[in-house]
Every structure is written in C-alpha cells, then in structure tokens.
FIMIKOL-263757 format. One record per residue (C-alpha): y, x, z; residue number from 1. Coordinates in steps of 0.5 Angstrom, whole numbers, plus 500, padded with zeros to 3 digits. Layout:
% residues N
     y     x     z   pos
     Y     X     Z   NUM
...
This chain:
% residues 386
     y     x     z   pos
   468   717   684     1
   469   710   681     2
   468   710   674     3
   475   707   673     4
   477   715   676     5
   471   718   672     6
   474   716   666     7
   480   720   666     8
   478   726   669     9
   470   728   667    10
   473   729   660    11
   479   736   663    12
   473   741   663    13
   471   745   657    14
   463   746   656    15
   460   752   655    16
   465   760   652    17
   468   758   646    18
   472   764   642    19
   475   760   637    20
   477   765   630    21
   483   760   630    22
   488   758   634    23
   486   753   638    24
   491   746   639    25
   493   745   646    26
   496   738   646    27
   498   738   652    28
   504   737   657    29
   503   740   663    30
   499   744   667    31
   494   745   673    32
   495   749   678    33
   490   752   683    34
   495   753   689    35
   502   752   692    36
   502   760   692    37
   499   760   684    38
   507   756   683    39
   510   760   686    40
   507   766   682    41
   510   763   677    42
   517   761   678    43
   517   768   680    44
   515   771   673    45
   509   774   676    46
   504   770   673    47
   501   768   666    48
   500   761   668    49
   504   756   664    50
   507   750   668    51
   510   744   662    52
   510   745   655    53
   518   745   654    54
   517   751   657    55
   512   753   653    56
   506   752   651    57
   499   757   648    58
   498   754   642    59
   506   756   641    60
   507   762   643    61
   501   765   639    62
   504   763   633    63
   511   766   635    64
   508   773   636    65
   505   771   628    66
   512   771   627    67
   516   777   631    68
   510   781   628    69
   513   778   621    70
   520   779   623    71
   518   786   626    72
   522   783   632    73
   520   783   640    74
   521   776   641    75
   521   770   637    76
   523   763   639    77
   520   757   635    78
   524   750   634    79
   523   743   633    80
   527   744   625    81
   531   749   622    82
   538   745   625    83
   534   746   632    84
   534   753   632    85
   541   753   630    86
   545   749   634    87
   541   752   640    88
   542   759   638    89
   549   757   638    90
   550   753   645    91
   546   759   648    92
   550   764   645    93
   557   761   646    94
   561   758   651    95
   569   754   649    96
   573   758   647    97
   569   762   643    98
   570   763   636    99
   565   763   629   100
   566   767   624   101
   562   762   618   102
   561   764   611   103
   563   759   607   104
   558   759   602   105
   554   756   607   106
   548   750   608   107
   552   744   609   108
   548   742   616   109
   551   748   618   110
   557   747   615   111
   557   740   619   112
   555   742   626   113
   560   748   627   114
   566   743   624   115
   564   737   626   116
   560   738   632   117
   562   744   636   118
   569   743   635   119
   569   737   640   120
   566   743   645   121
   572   748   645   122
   568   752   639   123
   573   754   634   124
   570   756   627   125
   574   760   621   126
   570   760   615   127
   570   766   611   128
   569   768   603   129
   564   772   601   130
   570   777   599   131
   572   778   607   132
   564   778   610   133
   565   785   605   134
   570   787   609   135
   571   785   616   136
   575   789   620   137
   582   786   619   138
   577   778   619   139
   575   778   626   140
   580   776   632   141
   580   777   639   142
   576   771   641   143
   570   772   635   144
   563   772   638   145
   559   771   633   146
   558   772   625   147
   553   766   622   148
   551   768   614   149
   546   767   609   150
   543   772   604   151
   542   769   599   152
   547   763   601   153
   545   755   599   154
   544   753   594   155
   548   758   590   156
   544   764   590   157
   550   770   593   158
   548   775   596   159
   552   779   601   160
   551   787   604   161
   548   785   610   162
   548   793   613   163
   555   792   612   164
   556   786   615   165
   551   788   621   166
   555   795   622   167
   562   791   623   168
   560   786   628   169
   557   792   632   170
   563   796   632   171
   565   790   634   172
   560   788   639   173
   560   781   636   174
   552   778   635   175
   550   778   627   176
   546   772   625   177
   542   772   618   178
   540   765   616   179
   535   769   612   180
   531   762   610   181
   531   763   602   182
   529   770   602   183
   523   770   608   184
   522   776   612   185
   517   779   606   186
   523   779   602   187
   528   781   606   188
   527   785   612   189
   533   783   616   190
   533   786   623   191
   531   793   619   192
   538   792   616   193
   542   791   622   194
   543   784   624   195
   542   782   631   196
   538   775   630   197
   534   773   624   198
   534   765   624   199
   529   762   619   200
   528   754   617   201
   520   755   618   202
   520   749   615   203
   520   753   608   204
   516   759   606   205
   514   760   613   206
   509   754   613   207
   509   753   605   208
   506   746   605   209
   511   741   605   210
   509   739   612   211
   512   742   617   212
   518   741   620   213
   521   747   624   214
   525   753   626   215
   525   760   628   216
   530   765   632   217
   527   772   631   218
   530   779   635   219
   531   783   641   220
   528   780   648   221
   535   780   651   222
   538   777   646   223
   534   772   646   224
   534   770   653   225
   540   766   653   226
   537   761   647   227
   531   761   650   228
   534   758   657   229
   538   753   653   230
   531   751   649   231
   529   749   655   232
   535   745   657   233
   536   742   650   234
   528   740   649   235
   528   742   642   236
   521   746   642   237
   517   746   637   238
   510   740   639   239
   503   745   638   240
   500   741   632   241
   506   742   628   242
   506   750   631   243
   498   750   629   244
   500   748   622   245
   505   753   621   246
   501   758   623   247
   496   756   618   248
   501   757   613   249
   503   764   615   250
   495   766   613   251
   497   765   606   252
   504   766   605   253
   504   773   603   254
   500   772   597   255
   504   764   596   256
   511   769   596   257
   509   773   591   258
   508   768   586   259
   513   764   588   260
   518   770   586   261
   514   772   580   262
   514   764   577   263
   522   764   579   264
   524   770   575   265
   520   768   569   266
   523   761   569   267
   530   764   571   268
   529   769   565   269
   527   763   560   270
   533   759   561   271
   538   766   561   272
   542   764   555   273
   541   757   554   274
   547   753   551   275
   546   747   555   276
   546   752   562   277
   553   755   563   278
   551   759   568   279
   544   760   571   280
   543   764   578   281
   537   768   580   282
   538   774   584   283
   534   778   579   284
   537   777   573   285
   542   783   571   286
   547   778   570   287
   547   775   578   288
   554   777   580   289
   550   780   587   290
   543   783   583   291
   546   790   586   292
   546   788   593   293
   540   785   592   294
   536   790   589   295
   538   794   595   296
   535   791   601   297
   531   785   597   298
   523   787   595   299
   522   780   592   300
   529   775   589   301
   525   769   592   302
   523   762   589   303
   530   759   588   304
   534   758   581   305
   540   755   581   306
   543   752   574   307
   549   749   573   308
   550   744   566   309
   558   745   565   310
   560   742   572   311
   558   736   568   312
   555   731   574   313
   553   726   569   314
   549   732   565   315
   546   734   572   316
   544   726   574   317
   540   726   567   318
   537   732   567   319
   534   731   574   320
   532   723   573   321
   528   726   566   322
   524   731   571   323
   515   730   571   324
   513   736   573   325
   517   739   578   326
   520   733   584   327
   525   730   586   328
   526   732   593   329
   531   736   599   330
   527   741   601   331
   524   747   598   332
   519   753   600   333
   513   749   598   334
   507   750   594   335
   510   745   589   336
   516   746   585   337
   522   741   588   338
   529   740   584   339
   536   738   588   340
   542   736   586   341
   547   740   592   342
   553   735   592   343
   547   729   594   344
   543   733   599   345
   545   741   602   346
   553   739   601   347
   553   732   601   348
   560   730   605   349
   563   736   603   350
   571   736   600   351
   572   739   593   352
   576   744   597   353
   569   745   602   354
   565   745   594   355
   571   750   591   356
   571   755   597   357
   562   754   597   358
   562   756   589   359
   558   749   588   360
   560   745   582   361
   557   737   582   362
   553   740   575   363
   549   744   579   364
   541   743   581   365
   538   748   585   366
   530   749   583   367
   525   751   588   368
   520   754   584   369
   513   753   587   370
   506   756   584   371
   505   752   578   372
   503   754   571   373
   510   756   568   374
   508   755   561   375
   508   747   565   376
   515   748   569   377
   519   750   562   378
   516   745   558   379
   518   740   564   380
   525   743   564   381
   526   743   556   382
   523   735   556   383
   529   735   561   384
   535   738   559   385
   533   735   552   386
C-alpha cells in the first residue's frame, strides 16, 4: 500500500489485550463488519455487533446499564439533554390525538414543549393541579394516554403521592412518567413506587459536575421499545465522550447526594423563620405543606431550597446580584452551589396565570445547594439578603 492509504488505515487496530478498569471512549461513528452474512446477523437481532452510533454505541450502553441498575430498571436510554429525553419520550409514546395529562406545577421547557410545540402535531395537553393529580379518576378522559409529573416539582419543591398517581393510570392503562430529576434515584426510588417510566435530566445529580449535558428514560424493555425506535429517527442519542464523563460522575454520586441533602436541610433550617424570607420551601421541613408525602417515599429531601422574599421582584434582583459564594446560574445538581431567579430561567415566558397555577412568585430564587462549607453558604446569604 501507499503511504497516502497506509495512513488512514495502519492506525484501526489496537496492540497488545488491554482490559481497561474504566470504560473505554469508543468515538467512533460506525462499524466494521466481517461479511454480508455478519450484517444480516444484525439487522436480525442475532448479533452483538453494533452497526452506526445513533443506534448505539459501547461506551453508551455501558453507562445505561450504570443507570438501569441505579433506577433498578430493565433498560435505560441515554439522551443528548433532559429535553431530548422528553420530547422523544413523548413522540415515541404519542400520536395525534392523544392527550397529556401535565402537572401545572411543571419545569417550564416542558411546559413550552406540550403547549407550544406538540400541539402544532395534533397532541392535546390539559394542565392539571396538584389537587387533581391526587385524584385522578374523574380527570382523565377518553383520549388520556400519558400522565407527565414531577415529585418534587421546579422550582417550587411540592411533592405529590406518587403511588397514588401510578395506581390511577394503571386502572386506567395510561403511561405514568415521573420527571424524578431534583430527587435523583438514590432519593426516590421511582419505578418501586409504580410509575411506569422514571425520566431524569443526567445533566444534574446523575453527572454532579456541571459539565455534562444529558438525559435519561429508565423502565421496562417494552416500554421502551417505541422511544428507542424514535431515538434512532430523531437522532437525539447521547455522544460517547460526554457518556464517559456521566458515567465517571455516577462513581461518586452517592456520596455527593448525601452531602448535597445534609447541606440543603441545614441551609433550609438556618433560614426557617427569618423576617426577610415569606415563605421557605425544603422538603424536610415540618412546615413544607408536602414534608408527609415526602417523608413517605423519599430517603433523602434533596439539594434544593426554594425562598420567597414577599413577591418582591426587586427584593429577589438585589439578593441574588449581591451573592459571592453561591453563582449565579440556571442549572443546578452540580458540586458547586447555584442561585436562579425562576421567572428569568425555569419559567421564563410564562403568563401570570402560567406563574399563578405553578405556585411561582417573581420574589422567588431557587438554590441548588452544593458541598461547600455551610458555615460559608449562610454567610453569603446573609451578606445577600442584608
């Protein structure tokens, strides 16, 4: 061979038996094949051959066995961003006609996609309380297929009796779908409660490092037949070098969540009855309006606290801008602690009635408390809420 061809093939092998102790990056887009007779194989399902990387790709599929064994699931599917995983949970599982059952008290991208987006498509959405998730028998209606919800709900912390929820839309035969993203799997053990699918934005506790973005979809195979068929139309799989990083941040997250929950409730605690703070929301206060059904099917409250300084906007903008320690950012779920104010990020676009029916005032900012020092996260809040 010329060297022109030697140089793109003489590098494809790899020397020697490595057994890696990690998992290896395989950034790759497709691969070879010995025969015809080899593809075939594989277009049958007779072979553990892998053919393009939107279809899957090892480095992929090893972190989603990490995470069906944390959801204790037969299958999870790993997405591109949390969003990913939402919409394509929804195209897989919908076709026009159907209809959504959405808490109101939802993350606003969600609220965005099901209102804006999967209308133009034929899908109906009717966004429900929190009061009719906890009743939904006389709710649902002929055309009901899905019931999408969040336990504790963004950013304002409510939490609703999952069992509950899952038993109705299984008399029902409809899906449940638990975005269960603020409590994590170590928190709240979703599918043991009942729901059929437990979604997750990885993006957050699952990675932990603020560098990740990415989704997750954990549940039974054949439920998750029809959103992996649509994974592959829509493209939106996760790349393997941000899959290798996720499934580095899974190796600590056990030991990340439980600091995360230990610091949130102290933070929580310390504020609880301050004049300058209306109203403070943790799920692990005694004064949460949902700390019963939460202490009934949650094993740690989670990293998030939500305050509200009297509905006061301007209150809310000067609190946040005087913040050192803890960021200013949108996200949340990382090492580091991170302040939003919601009506500029999670529920940005949304209509006073939108605000009203998702319990979010403009004096709110939602904290996501990391694992610092808390000595040094009440000082900053103090300095900040003068």
């Amino acid at each position: 061979m010329t060297r022109i061809t030697d140089l793109i093939h003489s590098g494809d092998h790899v020397p020697g038996s490595p057994a890696p102790l990690t998992t290896p990056i395989f950034e790759t887009t497709t691969y070879l094949f010995d025969s015809a007779a080899d593809v075939i194989a594989y277009n049958e399902g007779r072979s553990d051959k892998y053919l393009y990387s939107r279809y899957g790709n090892p480095t992929v599929v090893a972190v989603e066995e990490a995470l069906a064994s944390l959801d204790r699931a037969e299958r999870a599917l790993l997405f591109s961003s949390g969003m990913a995983a939402i919409a394509t949970t929804l195209i897989g599982s919908l076709c026009a006609g159907d209809e959504v059952l959405c808490a109101a008290a939802i993350y606003g991208g969600t609220l965005h996609l099901l209102h804006d987006l999967l209308s133009r498509f034929g899908i109906t959405t009717r966004f429900v309380s929190l009061e009719e998730l906890a009743s939904l028998g006389p709710v649902f209606s002929e055309r009901t297929r899905v019931v999408w919800f969040e336990s504790p709900t963004n950013p304002t912390l409510r939490c609703v009796d999952i069992r509950t929820v899952a038993a109705a839309c299984r008399a029902r035969g409809v899906l449940s779908v638990l975005d269960n993203t603020f409590a994590s799997p170590l928190n709240q053990d979703a599918l043991a409660l009942g729901v059929d699918l437990s979604m997750q934005s990885a993006t957050k506790y699952l990675n932990g490092h603020s560098d990740v973005t990415a989704g997750v979809v954990s549940g039974p195979r054949q439920l998750l037949a029809p959103i992996e068929r649509a994974r592959r139309l829509l493209g939106t799989v996760l790349d393997p070098m941000p899959a290798f990083l996720l499934g580095r941040g899974l190796k600590t997250m056990a030991v990340r969540v439980a600091r995360h929950n230990e610091n949130a409730l102290a933070v929580a605690r310390a504020l609880e009855g301050d004049a300058r703070i209306s109203r403070i929301l943790h799920p692990g206060l005694a004064s949460h309006p949902d700390h019963a059904i939460a202490a009934g099917q949650m094993s740690g409250f989670g990293g998030m606290v939500c305050i509200d300084l009297h509905g006061d906007y301007d209150r809310a903008v000067r609190a946040y801008d005087r913040l050192r320690v803890i960021k200013r950012a949108a996200s949340l779920g990382g090492v580091e602690s991170i302040v939003s104010l919601p009506v500029l990020t999670s529920q940005w676009g949304h209509s006073d009635e939108q605000l009203a029916a998702a319990g979010v005032t403009k004096g709110m900012l939602r904290l996501s408390i990391g694992l610092e020092d808390v000595a040094d996260l009440l000082g900053d809040l103090a300095h900040a809420l003068g």
